[in-house]
PDB file as gemmi writes it, atoms N, CA and C in Angstrom:
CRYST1    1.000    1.000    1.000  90.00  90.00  90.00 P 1                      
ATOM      1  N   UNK A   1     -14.717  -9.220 -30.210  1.00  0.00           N  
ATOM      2  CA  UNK A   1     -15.335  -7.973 -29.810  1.00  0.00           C  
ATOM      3  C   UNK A   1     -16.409  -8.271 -28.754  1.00  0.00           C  
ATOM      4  N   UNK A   2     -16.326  -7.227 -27.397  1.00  0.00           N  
ATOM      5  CA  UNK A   2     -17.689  -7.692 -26.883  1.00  0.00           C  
ATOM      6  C   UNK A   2     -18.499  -6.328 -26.915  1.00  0.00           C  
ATOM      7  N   UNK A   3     -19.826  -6.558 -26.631  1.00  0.00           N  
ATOM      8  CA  UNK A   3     -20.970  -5.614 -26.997  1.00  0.00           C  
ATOM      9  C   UNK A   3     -21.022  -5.028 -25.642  1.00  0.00           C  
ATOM     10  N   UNK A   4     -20.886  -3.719 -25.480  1.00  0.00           N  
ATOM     11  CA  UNK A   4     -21.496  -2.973 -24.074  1.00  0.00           C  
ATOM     12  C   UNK A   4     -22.430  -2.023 -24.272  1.00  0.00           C  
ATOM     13  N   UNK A   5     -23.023  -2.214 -22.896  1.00  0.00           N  
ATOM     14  CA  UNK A   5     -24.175  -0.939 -23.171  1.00  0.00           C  
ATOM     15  C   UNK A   5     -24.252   0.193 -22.373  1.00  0.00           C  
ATOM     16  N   UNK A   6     -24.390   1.557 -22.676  1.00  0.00           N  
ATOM     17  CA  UNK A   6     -23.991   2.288 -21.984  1.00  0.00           C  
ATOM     18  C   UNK A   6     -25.187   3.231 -21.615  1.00  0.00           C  
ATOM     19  N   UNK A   7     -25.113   3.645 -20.445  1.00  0.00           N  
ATOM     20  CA  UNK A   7     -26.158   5.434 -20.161  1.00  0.00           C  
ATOM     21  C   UNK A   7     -25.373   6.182 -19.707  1.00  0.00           C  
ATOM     22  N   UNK A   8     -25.034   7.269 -20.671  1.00  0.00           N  
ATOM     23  CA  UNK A   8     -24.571   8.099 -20.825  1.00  0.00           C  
ATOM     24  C   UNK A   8     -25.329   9.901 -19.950  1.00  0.00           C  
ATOM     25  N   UNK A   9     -24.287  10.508 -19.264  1.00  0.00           N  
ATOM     26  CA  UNK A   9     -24.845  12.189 -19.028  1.00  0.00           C  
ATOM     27  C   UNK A   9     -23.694  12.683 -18.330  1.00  0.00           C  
ATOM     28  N   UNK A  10     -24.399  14.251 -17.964  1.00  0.00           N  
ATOM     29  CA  UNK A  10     -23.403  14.895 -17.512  1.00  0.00           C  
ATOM     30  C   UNK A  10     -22.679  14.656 -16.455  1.00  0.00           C  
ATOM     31  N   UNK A  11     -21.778  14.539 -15.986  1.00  0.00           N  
ATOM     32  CA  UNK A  11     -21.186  14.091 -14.648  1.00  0.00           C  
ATOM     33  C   UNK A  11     -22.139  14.814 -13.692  1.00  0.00           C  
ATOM     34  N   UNK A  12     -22.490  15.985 -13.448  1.00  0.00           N  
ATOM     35  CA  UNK A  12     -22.905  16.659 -12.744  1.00  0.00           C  
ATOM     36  C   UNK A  12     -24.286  15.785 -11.797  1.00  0.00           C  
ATOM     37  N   UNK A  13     -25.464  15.532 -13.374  1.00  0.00           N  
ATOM     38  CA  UNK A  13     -26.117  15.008 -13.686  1.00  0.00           C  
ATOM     39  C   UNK A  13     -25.891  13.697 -12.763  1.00  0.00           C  
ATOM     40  N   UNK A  14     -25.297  12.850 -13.005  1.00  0.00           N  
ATOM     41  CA  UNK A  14     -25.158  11.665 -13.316  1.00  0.00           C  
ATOM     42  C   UNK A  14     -24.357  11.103 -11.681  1.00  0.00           C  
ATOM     43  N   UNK A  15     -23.584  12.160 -11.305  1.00  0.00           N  
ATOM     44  CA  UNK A  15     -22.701  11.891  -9.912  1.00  0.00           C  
ATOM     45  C   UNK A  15     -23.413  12.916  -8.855  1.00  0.00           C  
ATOM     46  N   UNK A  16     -24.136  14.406  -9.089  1.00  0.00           N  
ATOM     47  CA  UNK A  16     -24.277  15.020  -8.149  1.00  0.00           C  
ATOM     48  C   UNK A  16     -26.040  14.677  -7.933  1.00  0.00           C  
ATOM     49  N   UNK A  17     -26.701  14.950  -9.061  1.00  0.00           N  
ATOM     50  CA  UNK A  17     -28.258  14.984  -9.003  1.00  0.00           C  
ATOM     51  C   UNK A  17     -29.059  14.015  -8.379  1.00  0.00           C  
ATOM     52  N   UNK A  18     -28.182  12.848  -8.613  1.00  0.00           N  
ATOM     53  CA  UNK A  18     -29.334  11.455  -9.106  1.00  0.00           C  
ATOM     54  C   UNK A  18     -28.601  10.396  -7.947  1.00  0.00           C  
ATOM     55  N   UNK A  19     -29.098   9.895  -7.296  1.00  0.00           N  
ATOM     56  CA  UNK A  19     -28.684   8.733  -6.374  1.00  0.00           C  
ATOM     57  C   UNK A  19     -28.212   7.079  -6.912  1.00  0.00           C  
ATOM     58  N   UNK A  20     -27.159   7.585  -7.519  1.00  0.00           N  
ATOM     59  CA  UNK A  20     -26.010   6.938  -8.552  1.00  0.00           C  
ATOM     60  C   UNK A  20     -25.384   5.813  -7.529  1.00  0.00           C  
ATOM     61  N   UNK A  21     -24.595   6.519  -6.608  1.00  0.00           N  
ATOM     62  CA  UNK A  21     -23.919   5.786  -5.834  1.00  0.00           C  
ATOM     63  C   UNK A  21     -24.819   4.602  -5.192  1.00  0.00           C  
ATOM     64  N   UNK A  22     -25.745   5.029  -4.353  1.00  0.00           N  
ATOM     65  CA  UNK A  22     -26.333   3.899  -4.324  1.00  0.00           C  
ATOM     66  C   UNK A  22     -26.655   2.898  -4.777  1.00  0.00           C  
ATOM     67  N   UNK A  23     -27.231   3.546  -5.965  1.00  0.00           N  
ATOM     68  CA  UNK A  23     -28.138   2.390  -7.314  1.00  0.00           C  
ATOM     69  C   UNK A  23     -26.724   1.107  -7.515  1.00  0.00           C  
ATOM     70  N   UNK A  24     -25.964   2.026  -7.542  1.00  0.00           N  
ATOM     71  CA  UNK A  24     -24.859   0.996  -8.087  1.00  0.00           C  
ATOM     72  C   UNK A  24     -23.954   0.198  -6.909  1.00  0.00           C  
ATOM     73  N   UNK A  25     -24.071   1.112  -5.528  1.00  0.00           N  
ATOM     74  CA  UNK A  25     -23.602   0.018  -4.043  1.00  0.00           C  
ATOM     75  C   UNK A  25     -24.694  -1.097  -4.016  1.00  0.00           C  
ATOM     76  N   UNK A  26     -25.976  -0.678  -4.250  1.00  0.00           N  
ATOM     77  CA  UNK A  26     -26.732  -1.850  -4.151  1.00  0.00           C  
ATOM     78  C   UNK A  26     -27.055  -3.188  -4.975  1.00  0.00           C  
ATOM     79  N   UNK A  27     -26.488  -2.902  -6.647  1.00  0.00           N  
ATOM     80  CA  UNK A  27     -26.132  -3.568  -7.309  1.00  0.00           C  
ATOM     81  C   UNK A  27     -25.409  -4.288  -7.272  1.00  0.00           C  
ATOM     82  N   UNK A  28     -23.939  -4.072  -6.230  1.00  0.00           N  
ATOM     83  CA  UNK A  28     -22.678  -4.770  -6.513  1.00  0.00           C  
ATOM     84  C   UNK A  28     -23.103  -5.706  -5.149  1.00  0.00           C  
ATOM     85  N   UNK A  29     -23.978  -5.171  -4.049  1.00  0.00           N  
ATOM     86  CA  UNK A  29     -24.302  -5.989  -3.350  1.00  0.00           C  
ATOM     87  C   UNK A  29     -24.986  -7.150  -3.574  1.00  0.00           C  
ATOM     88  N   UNK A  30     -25.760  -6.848  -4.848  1.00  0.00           N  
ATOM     89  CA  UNK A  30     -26.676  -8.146  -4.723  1.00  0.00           C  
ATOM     90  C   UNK A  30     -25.624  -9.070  -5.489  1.00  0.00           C  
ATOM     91  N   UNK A  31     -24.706  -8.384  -6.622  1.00  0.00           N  
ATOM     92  CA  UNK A  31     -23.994  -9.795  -7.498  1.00  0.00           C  
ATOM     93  C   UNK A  31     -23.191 -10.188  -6.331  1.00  0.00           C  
ATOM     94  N   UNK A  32     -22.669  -9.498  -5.542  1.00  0.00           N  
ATOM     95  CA  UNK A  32     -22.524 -10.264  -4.516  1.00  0.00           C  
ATOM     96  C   UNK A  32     -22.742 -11.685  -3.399  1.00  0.00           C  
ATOM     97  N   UNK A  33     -23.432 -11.056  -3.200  1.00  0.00           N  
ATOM     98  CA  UNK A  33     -24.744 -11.972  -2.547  1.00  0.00           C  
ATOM     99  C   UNK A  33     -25.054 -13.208  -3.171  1.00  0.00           C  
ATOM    100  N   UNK A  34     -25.124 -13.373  -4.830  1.00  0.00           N  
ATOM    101  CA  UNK A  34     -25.440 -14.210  -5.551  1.00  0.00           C  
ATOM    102  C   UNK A  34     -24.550 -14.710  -6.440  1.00  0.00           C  
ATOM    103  N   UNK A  35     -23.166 -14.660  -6.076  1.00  0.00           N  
ATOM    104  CA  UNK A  35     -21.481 -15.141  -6.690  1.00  0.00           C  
ATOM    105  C   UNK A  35     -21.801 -14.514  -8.061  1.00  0.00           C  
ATOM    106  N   UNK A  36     -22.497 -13.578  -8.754  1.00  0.00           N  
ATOM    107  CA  UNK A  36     -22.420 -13.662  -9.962  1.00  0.00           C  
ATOM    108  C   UNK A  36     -20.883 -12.216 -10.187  1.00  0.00           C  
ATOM    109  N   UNK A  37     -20.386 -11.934 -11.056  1.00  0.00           N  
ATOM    110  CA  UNK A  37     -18.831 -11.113 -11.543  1.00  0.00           C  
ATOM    111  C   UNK A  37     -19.394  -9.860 -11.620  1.00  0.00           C  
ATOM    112  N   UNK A  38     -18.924  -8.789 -11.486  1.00  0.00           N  
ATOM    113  CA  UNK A  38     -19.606  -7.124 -11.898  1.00  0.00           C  
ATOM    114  C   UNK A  38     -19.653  -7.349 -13.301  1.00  0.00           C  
ATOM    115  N   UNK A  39     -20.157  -6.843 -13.741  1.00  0.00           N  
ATOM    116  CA  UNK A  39     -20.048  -6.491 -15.498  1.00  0.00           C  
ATOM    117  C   UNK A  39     -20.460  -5.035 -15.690  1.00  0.00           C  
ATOM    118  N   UNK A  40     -20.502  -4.359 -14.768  1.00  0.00           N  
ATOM    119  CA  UNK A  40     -20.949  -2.669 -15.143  1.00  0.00           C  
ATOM    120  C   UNK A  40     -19.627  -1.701 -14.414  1.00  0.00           C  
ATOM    121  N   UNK A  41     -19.411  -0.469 -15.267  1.00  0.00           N  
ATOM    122  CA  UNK A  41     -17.945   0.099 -14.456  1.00  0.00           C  
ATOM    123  C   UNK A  41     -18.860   1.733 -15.001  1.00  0.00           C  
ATOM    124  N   UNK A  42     -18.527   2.435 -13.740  1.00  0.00           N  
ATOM    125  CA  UNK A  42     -18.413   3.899 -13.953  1.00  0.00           C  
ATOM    126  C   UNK A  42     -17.345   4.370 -14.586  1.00  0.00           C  
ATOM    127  N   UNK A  43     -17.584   5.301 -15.671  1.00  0.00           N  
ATOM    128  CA  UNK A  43     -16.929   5.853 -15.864  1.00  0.00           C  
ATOM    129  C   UNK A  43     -16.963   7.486 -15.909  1.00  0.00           C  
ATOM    130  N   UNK A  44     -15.986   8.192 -15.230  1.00  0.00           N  
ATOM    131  CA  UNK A  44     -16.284   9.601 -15.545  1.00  0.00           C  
ATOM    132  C   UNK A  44     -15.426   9.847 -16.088  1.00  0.00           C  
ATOM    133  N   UNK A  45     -15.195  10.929 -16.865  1.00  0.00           N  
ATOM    134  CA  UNK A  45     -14.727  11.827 -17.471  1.00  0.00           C  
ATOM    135  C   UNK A  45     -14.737  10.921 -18.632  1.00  0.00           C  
ATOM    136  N   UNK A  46     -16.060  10.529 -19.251  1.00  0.00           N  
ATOM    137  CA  UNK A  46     -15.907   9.720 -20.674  1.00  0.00           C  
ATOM    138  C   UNK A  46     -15.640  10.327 -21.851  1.00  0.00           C  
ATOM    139  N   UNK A  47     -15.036   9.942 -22.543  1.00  0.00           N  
ATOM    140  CA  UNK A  47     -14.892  10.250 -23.959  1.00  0.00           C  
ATOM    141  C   UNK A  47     -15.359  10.087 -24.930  1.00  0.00           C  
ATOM    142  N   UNK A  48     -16.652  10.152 -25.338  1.00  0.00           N  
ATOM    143  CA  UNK A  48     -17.076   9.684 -26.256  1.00  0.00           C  
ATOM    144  C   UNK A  48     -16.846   9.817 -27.752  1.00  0.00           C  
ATOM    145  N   UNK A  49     -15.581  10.002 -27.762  1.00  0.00           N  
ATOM    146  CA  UNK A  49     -14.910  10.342 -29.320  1.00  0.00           C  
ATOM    147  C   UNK A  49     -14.368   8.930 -29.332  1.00  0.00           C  
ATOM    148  N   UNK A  50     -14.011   8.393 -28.263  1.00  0.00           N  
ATOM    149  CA  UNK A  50     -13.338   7.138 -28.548  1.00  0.00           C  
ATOM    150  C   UNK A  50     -14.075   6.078 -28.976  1.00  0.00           C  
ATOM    151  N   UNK A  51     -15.147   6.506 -29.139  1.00  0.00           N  
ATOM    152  CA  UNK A  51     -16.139   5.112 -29.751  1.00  0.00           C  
ATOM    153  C   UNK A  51     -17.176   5.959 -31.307  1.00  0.00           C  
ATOM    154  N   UNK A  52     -16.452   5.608 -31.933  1.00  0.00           N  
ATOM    155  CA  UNK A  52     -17.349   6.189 -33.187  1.00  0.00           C  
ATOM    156  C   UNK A  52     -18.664   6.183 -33.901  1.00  0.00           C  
ATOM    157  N   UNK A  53     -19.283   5.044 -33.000  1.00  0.00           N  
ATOM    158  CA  UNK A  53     -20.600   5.412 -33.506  1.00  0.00           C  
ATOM    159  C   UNK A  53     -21.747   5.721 -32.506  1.00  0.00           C  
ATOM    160  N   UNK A  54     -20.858   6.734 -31.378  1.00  0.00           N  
ATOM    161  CA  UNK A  54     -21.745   7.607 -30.702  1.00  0.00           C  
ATOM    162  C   UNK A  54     -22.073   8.644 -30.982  1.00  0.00           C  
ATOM    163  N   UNK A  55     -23.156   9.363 -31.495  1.00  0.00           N  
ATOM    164  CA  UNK A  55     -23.282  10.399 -32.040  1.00  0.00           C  
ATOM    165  C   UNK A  55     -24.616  11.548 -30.921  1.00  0.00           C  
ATOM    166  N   UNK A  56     -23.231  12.511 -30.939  1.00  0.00           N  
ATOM    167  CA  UNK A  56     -24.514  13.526 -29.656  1.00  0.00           C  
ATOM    168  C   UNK A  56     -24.036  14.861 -30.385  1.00  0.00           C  
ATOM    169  N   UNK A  57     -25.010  15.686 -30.059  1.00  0.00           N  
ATOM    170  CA  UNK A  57     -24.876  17.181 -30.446  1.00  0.00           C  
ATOM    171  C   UNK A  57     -23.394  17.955 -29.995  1.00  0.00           C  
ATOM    172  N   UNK A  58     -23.685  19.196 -30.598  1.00  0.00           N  
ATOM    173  CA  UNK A  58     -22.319  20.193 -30.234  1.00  0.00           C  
ATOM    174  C   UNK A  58     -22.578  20.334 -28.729  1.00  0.00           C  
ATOM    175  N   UNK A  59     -23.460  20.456 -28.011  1.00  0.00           N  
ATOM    176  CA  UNK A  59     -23.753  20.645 -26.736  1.00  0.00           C  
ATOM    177  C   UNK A  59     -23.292  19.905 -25.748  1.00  0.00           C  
ATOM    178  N   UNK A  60     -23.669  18.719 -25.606  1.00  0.00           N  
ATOM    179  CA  UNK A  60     -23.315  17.507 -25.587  1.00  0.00           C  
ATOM    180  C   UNK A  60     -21.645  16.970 -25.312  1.00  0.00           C  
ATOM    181  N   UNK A  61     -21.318  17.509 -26.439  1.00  0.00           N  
ATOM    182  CA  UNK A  61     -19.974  16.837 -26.915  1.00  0.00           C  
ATOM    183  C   UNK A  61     -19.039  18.000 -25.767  1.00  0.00           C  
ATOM    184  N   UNK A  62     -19.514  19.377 -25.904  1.00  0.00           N  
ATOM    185  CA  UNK A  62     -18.791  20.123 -24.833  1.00  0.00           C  
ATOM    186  C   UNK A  62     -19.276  20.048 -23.235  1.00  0.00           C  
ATOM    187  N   UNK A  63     -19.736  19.209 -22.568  1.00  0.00           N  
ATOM    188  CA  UNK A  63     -19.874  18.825 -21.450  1.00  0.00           C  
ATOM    189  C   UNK A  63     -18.843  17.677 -21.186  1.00  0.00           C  
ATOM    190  N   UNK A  64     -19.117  17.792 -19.713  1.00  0.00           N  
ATOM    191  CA  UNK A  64     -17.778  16.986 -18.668  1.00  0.00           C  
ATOM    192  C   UNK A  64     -18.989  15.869 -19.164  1.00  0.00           C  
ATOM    193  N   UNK A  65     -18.793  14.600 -19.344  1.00  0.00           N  
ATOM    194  CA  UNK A  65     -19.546  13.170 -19.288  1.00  0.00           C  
ATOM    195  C   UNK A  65     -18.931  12.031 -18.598  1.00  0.00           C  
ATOM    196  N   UNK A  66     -19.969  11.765 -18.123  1.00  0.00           N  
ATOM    197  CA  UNK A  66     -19.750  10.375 -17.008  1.00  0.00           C  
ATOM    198  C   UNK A  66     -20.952   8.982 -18.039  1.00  0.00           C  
ATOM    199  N   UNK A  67     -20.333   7.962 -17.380  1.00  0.00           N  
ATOM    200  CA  UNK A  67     -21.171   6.445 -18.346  1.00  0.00           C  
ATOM    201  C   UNK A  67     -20.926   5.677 -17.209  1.00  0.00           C  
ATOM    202  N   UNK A  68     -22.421   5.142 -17.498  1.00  0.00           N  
ATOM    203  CA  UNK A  68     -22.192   3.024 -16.566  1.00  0.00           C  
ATOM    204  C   UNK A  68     -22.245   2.866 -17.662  1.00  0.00           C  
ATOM    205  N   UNK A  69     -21.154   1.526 -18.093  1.00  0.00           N  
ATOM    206  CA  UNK A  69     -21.324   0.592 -18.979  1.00  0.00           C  
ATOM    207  C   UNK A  69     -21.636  -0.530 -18.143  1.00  0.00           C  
ATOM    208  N   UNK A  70     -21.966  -1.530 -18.965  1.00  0.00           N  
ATOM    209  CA  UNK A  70     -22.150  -2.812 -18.809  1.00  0.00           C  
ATOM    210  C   UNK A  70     -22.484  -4.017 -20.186  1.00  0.00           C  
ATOM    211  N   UNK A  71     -21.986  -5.204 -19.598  1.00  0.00           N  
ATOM    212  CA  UNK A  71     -22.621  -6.023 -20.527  1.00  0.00           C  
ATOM    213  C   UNK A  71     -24.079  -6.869 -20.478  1.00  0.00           C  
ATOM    214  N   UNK A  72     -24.101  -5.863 -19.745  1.00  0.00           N  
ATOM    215  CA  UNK A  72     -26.091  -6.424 -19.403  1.00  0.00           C  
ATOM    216  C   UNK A  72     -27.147  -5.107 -20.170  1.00  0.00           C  
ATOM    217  N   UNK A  73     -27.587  -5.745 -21.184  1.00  0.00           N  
ATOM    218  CA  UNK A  73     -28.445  -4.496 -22.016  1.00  0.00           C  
ATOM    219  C   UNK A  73     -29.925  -4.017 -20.864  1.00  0.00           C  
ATOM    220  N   UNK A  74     -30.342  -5.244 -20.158  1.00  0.00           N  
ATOM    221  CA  UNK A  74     -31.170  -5.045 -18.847  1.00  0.00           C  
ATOM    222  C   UNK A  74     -31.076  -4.296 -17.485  1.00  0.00           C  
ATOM    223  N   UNK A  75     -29.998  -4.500 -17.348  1.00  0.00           N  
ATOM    224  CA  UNK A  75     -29.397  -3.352 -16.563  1.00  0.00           C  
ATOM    225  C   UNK A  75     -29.436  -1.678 -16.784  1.00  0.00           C  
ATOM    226  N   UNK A  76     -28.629  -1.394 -18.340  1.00  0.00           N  
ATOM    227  CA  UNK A  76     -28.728  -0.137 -18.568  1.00  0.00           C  
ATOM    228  C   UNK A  76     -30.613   0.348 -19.386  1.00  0.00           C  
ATOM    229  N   UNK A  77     -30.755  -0.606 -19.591  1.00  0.00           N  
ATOM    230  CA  UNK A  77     -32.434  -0.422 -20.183  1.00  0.00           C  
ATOM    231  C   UNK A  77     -32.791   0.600 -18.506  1.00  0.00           C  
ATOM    232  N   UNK A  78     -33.194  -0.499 -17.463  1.00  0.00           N  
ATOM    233  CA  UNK A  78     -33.276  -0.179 -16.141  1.00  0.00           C  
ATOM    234  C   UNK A  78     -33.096   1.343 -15.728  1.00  0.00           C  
ATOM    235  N   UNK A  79     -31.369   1.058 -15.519  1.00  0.00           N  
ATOM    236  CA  UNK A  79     -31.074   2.563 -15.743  1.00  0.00           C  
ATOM    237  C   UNK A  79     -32.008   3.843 -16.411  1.00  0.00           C  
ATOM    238  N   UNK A  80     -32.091   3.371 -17.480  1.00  0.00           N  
ATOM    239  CA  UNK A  80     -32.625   4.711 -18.677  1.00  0.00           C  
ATOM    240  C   UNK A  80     -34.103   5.097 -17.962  1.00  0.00           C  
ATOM    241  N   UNK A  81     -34.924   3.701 -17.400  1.00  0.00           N  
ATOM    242  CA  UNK A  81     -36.054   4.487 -17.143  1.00  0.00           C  
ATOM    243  C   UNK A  81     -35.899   4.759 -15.142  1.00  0.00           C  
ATOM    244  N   UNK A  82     -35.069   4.669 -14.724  1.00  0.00           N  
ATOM    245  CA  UNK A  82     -35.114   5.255 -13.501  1.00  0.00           C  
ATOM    246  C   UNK A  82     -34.359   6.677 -13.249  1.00  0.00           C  
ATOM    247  N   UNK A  83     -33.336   6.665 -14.073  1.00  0.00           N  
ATOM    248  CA  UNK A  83     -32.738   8.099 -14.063  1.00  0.00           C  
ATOM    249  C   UNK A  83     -33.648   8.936 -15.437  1.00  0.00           C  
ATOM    250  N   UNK A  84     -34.109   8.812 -16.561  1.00  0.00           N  
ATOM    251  CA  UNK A  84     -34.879   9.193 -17.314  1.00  0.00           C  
ATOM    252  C   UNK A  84     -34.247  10.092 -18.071  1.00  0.00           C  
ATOM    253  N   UNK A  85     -32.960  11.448 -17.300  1.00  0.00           N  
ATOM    254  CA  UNK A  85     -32.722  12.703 -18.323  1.00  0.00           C  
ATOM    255  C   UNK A  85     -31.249  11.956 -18.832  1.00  0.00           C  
ATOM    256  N   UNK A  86     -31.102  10.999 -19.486  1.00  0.00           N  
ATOM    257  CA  UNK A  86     -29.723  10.416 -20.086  1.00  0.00           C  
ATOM    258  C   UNK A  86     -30.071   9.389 -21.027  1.00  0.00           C  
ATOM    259  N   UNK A  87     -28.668   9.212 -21.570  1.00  0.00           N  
ATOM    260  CA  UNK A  87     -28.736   8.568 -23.052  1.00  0.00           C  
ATOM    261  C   UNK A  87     -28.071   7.140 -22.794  1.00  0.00           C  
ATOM    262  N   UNK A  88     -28.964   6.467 -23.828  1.00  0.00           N  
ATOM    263  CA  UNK A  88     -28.607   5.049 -23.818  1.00  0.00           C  
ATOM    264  C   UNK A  88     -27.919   4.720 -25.078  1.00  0.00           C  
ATOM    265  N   UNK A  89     -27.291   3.410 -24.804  1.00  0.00           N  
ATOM    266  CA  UNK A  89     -26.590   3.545 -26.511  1.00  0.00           C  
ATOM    267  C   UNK A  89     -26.024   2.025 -26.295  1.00  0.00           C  
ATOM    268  N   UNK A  90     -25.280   1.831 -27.147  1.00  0.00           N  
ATOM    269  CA  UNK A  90     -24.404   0.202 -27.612  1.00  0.00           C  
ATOM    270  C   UNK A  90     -23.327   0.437 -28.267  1.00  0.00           C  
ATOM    271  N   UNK A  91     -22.315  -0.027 -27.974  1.00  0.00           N  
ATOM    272  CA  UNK A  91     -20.968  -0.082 -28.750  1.00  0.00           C  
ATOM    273  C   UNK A  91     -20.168  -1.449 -28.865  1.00  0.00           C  
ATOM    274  N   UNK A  92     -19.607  -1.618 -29.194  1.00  0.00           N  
ATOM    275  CA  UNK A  92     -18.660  -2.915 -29.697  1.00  0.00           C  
ATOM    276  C   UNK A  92     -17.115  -2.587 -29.149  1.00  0.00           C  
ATOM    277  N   UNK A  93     -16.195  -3.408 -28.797  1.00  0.00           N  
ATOM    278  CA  UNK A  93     -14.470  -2.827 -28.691  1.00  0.00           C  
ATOM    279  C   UNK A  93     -14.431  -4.425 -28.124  1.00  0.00           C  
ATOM    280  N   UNK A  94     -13.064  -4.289 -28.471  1.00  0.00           N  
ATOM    281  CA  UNK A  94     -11.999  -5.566 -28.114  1.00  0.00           C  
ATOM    282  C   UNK A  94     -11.848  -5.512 -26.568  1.00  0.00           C  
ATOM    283  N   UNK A  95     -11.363  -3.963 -25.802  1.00  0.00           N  
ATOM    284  CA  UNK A  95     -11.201  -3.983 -24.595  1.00  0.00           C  
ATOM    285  C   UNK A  95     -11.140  -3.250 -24.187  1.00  0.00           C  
ATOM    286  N   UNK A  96     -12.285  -2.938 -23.035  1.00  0.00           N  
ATOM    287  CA  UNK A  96     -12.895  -1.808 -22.971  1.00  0.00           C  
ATOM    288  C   UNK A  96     -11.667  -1.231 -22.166  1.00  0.00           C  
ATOM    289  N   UNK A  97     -10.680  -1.119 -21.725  1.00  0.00           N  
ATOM    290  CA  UNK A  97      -9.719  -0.375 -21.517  1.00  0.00           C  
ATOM    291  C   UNK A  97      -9.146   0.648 -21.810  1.00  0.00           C  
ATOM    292  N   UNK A  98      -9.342   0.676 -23.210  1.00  0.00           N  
ATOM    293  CA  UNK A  98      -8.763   1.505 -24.675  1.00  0.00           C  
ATOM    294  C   UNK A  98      -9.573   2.420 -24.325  1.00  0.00           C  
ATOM    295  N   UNK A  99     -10.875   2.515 -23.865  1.00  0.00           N  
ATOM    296  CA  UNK A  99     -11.928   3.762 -23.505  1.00  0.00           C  
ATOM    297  C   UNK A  99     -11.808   4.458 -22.262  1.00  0.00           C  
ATOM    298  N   UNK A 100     -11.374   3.767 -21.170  1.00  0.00           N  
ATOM    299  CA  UNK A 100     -11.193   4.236 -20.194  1.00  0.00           C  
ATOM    300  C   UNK A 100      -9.649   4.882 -20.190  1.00  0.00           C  
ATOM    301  N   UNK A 101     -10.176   6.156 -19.063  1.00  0.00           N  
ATOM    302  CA  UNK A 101      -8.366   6.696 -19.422  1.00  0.00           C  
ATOM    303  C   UNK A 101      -7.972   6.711 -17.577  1.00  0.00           C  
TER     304      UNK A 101                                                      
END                                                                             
């Protein structure tokens, strides 16, 4: 199993509001830059039913949702306090594939 960490919000939120794209072109630039592998993937249209011990309100659960995961808990920490209106969390899976559709 590996451990990922996620910040979780609304797509809207998360792709229209907040300067996402960047944060994350400039990220892939630096592992770049420094041979290190991506370890963080956008995901939109997340599901968070597929991981069971995410737990968000009825509200919540009926919104479009978008996620960076990663296996860097420093990274999405980061995240949480620069974007501020989204949720952080941790999950476990064999491969994170099974989550993505």
């Amino acid at each position: 199993m590996t451990t990922y960490y996620f910040t979780l919000a609304t797509q809207t939120f998360l792709l229209e509001e907040e300067p996402v794209e960047e944060i994350l072109r400039e990220r892939t630039n630096f592992y770049h830059e420094n041979g290190l592998p991506i370890d963080f993937w956008l995901i939109p249209n997340f599901e968070p039913s597929m991981i069971p011990s995410i737990a968000l309100n009825s509200t919540a659960k009926e919104q479009n949702l978008a996620a960076i995961v990663s296996t860097n808990p420093r990274f999405i920490d980061w995240l949480k306090l620069r974007l501020q209106y989204v949720m952080n969390g941790v999950f476990e899976v064999e491969d994170l594939s099974s989550i993505i559709k």
